[in-house]
ROTORVEX-476049 format. One record per residue (C-alpha): residue in three letters; x, z, y. Coordinates in nm, 2 decimals, decimal comma, padded with zeros to 4 digits, always signed. Layout:
<atoms>
[atom ALA; [X; Z; Y]]
...
</atoms>
This chain:
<atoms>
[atom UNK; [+00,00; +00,00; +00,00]]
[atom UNK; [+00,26; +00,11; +00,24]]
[atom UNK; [+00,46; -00,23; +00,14]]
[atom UNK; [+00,11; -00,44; +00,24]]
[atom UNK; [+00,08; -00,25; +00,54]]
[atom UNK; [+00,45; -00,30; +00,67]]
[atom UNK; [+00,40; -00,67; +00,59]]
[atom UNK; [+00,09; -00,67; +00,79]]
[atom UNK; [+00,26; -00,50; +01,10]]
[atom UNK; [+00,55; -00,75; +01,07]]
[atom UNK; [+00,30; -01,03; +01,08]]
[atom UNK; [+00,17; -00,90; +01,36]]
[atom UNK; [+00,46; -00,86; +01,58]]
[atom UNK; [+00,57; -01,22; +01,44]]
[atom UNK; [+00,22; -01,42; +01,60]]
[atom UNK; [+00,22; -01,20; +01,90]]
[atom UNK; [+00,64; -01,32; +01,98]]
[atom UNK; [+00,53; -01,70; +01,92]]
[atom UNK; [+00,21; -01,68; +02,15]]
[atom UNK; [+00,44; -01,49; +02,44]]
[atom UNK; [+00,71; -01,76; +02,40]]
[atom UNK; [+00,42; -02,00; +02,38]]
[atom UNK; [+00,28; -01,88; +02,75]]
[atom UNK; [+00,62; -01,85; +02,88]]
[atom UNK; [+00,69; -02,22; +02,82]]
[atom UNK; [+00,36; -02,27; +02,95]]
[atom UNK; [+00,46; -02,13; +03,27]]
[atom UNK; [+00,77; -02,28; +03,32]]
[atom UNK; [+00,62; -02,65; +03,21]]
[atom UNK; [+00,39; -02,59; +03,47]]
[atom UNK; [+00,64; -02,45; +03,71]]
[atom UNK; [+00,85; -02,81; +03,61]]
[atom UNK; [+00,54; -02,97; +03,69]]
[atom UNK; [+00,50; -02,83; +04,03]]
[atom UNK; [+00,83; -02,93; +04,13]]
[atom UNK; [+00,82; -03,27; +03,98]]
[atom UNK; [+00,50; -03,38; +04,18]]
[atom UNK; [+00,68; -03,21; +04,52]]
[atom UNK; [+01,05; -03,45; +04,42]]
[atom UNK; [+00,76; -03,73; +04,34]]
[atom UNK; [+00,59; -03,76; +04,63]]
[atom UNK; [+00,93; -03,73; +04,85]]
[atom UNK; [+01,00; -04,03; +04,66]]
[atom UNK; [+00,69; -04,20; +04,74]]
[atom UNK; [+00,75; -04,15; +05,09]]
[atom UNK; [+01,14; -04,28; +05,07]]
[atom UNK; [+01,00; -04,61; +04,84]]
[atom UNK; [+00,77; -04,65; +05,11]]
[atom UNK; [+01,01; -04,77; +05,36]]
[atom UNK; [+01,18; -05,04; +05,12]]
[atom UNK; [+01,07; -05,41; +05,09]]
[atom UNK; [+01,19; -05,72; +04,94]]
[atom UNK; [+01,42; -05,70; +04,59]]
[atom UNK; [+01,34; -05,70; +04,21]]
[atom UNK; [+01,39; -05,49; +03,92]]
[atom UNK; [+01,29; -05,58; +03,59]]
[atom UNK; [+00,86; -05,57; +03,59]]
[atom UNK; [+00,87; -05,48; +03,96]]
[atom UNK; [+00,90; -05,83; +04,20]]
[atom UNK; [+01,00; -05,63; +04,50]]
[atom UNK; [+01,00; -05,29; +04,65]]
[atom UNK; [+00,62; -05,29; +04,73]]
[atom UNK; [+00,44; -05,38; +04,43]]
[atom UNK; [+00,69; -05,06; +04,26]]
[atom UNK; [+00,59; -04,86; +04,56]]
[atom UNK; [+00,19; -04,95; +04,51]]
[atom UNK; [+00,28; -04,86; +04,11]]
[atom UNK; [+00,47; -04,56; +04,18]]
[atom UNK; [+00,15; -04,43; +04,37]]
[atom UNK; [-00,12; -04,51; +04,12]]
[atom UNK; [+00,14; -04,31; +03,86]]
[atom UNK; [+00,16; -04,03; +04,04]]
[atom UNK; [-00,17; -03,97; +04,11]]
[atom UNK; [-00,25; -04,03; +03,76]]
[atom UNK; [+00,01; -03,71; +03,65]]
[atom UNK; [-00,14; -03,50; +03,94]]
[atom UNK; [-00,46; -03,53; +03,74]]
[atom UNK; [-00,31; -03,44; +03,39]]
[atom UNK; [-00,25; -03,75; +03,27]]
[atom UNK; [+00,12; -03,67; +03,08]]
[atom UNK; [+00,12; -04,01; +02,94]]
[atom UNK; [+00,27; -04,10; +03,30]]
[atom UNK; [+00,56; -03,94; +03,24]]
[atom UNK; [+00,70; -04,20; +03,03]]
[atom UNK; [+00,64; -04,45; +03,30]]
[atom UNK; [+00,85; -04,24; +03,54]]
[atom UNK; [+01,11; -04,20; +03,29]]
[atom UNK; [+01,21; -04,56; +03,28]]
[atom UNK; [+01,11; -04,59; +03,66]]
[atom UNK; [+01,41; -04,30; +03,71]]
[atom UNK; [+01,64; -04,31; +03,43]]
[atom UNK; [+02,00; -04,38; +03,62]]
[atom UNK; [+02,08; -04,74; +03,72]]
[atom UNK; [+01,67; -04,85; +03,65]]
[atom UNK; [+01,40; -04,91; +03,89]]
[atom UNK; [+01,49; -04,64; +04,17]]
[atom UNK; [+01,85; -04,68; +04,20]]
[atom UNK; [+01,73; -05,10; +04,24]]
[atom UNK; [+01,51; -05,03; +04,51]]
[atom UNK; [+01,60; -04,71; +04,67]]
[atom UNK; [+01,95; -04,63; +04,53]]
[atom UNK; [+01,88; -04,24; +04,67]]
[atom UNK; [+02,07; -04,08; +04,33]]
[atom UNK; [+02,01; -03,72; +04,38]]
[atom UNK; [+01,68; -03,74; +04,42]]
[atom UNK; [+01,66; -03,97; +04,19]]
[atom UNK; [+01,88; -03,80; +03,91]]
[atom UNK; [+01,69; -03,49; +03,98]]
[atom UNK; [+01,35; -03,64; +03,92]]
[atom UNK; [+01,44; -03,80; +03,53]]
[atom UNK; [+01,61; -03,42; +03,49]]
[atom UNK; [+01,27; -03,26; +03,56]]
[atom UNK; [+01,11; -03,58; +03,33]]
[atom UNK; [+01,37; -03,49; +03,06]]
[atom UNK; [+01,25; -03,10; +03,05]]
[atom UNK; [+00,89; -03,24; +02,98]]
[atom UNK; [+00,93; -03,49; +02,70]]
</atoms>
């Protein structure tokens, strides 16, 4: 009985560790999040100012500026499948550094993309 009960105990303290890890990563994905959309709409503003050029999909500065702002808003409103978008949009030497070329914002946006993949 006391071996049943010790087991039991052990269980315990084993589900309630996983769901407080669970809600600390919660926090700090949401915390990434937060920052992200801040470093993303910076960027916005920054593409904004850029015309002309091409990059892969994008035939100039504006139609990835138009894209970048339909993808954003789309992750503001929980849609995570636009993180994959931004993370070939940001990965070094792709879309931003083409158009933009500003590397630490840049670099630190795909870091933030890389912590919630």
């Amino acid at each position: 009985l006391e071996s049943t009960s010790n087991r039991s105990a052990f269980f315990v303290k084993i589900v309630l560790y996983l769901k407080i890890n669970s809600t600390k990563m919660q926090i700090k994905k949401t915390q990434i999040k937060n920052i992200l959309i801040q470093d993303l709409k910076q960027a916005e503003q920054i593409a904004s100012q850029f015309t002309g050029g091409y990059s892969g999909s994008f035939s100039s500065a504006e139609t990835f500026h138009k894209a970048l702002v339909e993808t954003i808003s789309r992750f503001e409103n929980g849609d995570d499948s636009a993180i994959d978008e931004l993370w070939i949009w940001f990965a070094p030497t792709s879309h931003w550094d083409d158009f933009v070329g500003d590397a630490n914002l840049g670099n630190r946006i795909f870091e933030h993309l890389k912590q919630l993949k």
